[in-house]
C-alpha positions in Angstrom: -36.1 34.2 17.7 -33.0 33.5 19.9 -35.3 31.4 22.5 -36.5 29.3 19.6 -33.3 28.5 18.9 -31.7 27.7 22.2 -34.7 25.4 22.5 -34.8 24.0 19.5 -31.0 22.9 20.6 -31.7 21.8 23.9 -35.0 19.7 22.8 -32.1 18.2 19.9 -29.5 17.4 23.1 -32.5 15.8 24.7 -33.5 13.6 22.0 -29.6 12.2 21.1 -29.3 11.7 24.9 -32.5 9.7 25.0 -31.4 8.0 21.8 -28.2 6.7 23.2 -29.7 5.4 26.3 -32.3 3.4 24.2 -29.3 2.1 22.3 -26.8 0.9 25.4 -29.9 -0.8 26.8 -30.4 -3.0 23.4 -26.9 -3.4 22.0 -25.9 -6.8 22.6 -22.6 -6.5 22.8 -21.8 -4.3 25.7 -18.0 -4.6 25.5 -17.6 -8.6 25.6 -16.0 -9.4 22.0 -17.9 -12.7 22.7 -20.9 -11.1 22.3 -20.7 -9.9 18.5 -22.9 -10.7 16.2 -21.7 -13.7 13.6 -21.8 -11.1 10.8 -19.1 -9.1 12.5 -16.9 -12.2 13.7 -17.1 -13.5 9.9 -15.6 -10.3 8.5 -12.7 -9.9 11.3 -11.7 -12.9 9.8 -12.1 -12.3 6.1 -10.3 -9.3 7.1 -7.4 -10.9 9.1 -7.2 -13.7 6.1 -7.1 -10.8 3.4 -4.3 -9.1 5.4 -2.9 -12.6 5.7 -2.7 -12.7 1.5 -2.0 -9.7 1.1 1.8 -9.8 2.5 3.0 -12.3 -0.2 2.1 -10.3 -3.2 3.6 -7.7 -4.9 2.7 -4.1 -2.9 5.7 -1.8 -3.2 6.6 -0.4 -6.7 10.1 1.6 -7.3 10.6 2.6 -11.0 13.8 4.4 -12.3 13.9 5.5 -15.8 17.1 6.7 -17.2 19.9 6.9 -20.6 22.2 4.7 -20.1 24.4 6.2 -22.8 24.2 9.6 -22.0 27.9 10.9 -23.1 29.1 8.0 -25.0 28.5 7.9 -28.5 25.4 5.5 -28.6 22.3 7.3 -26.9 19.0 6.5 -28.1 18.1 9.9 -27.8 16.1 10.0 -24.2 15.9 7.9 -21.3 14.5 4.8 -22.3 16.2 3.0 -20.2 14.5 1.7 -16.9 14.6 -0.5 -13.8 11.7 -1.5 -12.1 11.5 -3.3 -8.5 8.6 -5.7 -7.2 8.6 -6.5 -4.1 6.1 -7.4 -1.1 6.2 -6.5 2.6 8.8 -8.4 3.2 11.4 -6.9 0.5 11.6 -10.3 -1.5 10.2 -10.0 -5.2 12.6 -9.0 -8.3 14.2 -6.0 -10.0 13.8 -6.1 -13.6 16.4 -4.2 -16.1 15.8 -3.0 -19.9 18.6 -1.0 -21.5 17.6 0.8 -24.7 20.8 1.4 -27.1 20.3 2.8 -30.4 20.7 -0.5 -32.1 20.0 -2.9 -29.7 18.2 -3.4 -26.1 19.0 -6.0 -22.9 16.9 -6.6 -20.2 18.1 -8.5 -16.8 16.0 -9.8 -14.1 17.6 -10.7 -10.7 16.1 -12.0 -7.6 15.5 -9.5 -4.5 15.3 -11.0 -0.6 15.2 -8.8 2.7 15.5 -5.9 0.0 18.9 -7.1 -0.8 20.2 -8.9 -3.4 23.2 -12.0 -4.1 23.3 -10.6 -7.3 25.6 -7.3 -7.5 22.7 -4.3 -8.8 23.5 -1.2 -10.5 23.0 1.8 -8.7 20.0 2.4 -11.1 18.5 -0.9 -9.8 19.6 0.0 -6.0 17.5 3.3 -6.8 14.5 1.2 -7.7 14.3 -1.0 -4.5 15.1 1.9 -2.4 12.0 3.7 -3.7 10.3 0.8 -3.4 10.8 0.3 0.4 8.1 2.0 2.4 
């Protein structure tokens, strides 16, 4: 039973070895990137254009949620509150703001660039780009 095995393995090394020859000796493309076929030089570039969009658009997500009236007298009983950043590879997008009261809610918006903004943020906002950034 062993010899069976051992030459059933060395009749499967055989066979791959043979295979891989017969492949070299057909493959057209033999290292020269020239040499690909058309299908595989359209899809670098749909992939290189798709990496190309994909930098502008909105790929890094930081959410804070929090009460922004815990121990005054107004909390809406949880944290409703929340801050939410948007940003692409490049750290420019926007933060957004809503704060829940119990009779009332506001919600900012302000403009992010190099994952800094003009605008002063709270540190609830500075949370959200910071988890944001990769």
């Amino acid at each position: 039973m062993e010899v069976l095995t051992v030459l059933s393995l060395v009749v499967a090394a055989a066979a791959l070895l043979v295979g891989v020859a017969a492949w070299r000796r057909t493959s057209s493309y033999a290292g020269d990137p020239d040499a690909l076929p058309e299908d595989v030089v359209g899809l670098r570039q749909e992939v290189a254009a798709l990496r190309a969009e994909a930098k502008g658009s909105f790929r890094h997500l930081g959410v804070v949620r929090y009460d922004a009236f815990s121990g005054g007298g107004q909390s809406a009983g949880g944290r409703l509150s929340w801050s939410v950043a948007l940003l692409d590879d490049s750290g420019s997008g926007v933060v957004m703001t809503a704060i829940h009261g119990r009779s009332e809610a506001r919600s900012y918006a302000k403009s992010i660039s190099g994952w800094a903004s003009e605008q002063p943020l709270s540190p609830e906002e500075e949370s959200a780009v910071s988890a944001a950034r990769p």
